[in-house]
C-alpha positions in Angstrom: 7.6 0.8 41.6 5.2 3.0 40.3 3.6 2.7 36.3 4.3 5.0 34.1 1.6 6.1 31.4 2.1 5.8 27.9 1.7 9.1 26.2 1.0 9.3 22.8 2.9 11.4 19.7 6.8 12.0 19.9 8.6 13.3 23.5 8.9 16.9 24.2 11.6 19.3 22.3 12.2 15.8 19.4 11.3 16.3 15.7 10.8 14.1 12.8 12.0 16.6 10.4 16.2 15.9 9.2 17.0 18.8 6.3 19.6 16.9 4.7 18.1 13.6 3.4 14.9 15.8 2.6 17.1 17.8 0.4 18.8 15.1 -1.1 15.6 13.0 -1.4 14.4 16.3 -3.2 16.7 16.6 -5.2 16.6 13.1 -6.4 13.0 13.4 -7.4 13.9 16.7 -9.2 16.6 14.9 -11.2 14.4 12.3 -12.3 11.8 14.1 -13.1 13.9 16.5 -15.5 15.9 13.7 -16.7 12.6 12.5 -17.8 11.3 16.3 -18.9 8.5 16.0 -16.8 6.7 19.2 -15.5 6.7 20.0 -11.4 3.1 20.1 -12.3 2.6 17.1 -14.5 4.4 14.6 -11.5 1.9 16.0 -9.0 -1.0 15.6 -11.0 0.5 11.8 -11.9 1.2 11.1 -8.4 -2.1 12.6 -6.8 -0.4 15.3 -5.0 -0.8 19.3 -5.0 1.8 20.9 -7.0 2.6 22.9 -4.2 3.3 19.8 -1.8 5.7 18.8 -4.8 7.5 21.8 -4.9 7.8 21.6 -0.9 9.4 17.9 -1.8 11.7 18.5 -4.4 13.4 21.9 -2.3 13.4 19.6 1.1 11.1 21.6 3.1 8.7 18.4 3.5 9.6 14.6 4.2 7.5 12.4 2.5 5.5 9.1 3.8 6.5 6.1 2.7 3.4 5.8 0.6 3.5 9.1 -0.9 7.2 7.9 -2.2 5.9 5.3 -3.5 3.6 7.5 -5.4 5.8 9.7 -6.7 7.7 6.5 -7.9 5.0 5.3 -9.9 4.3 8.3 -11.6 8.3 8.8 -12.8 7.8 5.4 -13.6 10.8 4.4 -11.6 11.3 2.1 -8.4 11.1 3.7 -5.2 14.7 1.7 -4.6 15.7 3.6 -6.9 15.1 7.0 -5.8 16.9 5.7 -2.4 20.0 4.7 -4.2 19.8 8.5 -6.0 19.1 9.9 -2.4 22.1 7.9 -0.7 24.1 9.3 -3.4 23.4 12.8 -3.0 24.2 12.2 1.0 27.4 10.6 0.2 28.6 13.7 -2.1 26.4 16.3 -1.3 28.6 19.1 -2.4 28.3 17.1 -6.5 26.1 18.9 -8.9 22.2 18.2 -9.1 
């Protein structure tokens, strides 16, 4: 039986990239962060992040790392647990009102 090499990265034709929990993570940051009446622009700057990157967060065109959650937690002054529980919300009624 012949070895078969490791190859690095993900397999051919798989991405990391699931629209729905980044929308609902998104939207959970969004919701905090207005609950709080924080600017788009005042979070990023509190969290170390472009603006732009934030925007692509909140509207669930990016998936964040663990550590940039952790982050944006930080600066909304908030647990990262909790923005789960918000997230796992928004998945389990996604068609409720942001």
């Amino acid at each position: 039986m012949q070895k078969r090499s490791i190859q690095r990265g993900r397999p051919t034709g798989t991405t990391t990239y699931e629209a729905e929990p980044a929308i609902a993570f998104g939207a959970a940051v969004r919701e905090e962060r207005t609950n709080q009446a924080i600017s788009q622009e005042a979070l990023a700057h509190l969290a170390g992040v472009e603006r732009s990157h934030m925007g692509k967060i909140e509207r669930g065109e990016h998936v964040p790392t663990l550590p940039l959650i952790l982050k944006i937690a930080r600066a909304l002054k908030c647990s990262a647990a909790h923005l789960m529980a918000l997230t796992e919300d928004k998945l389990a009624s996604p068609n409720s009102s942001d």
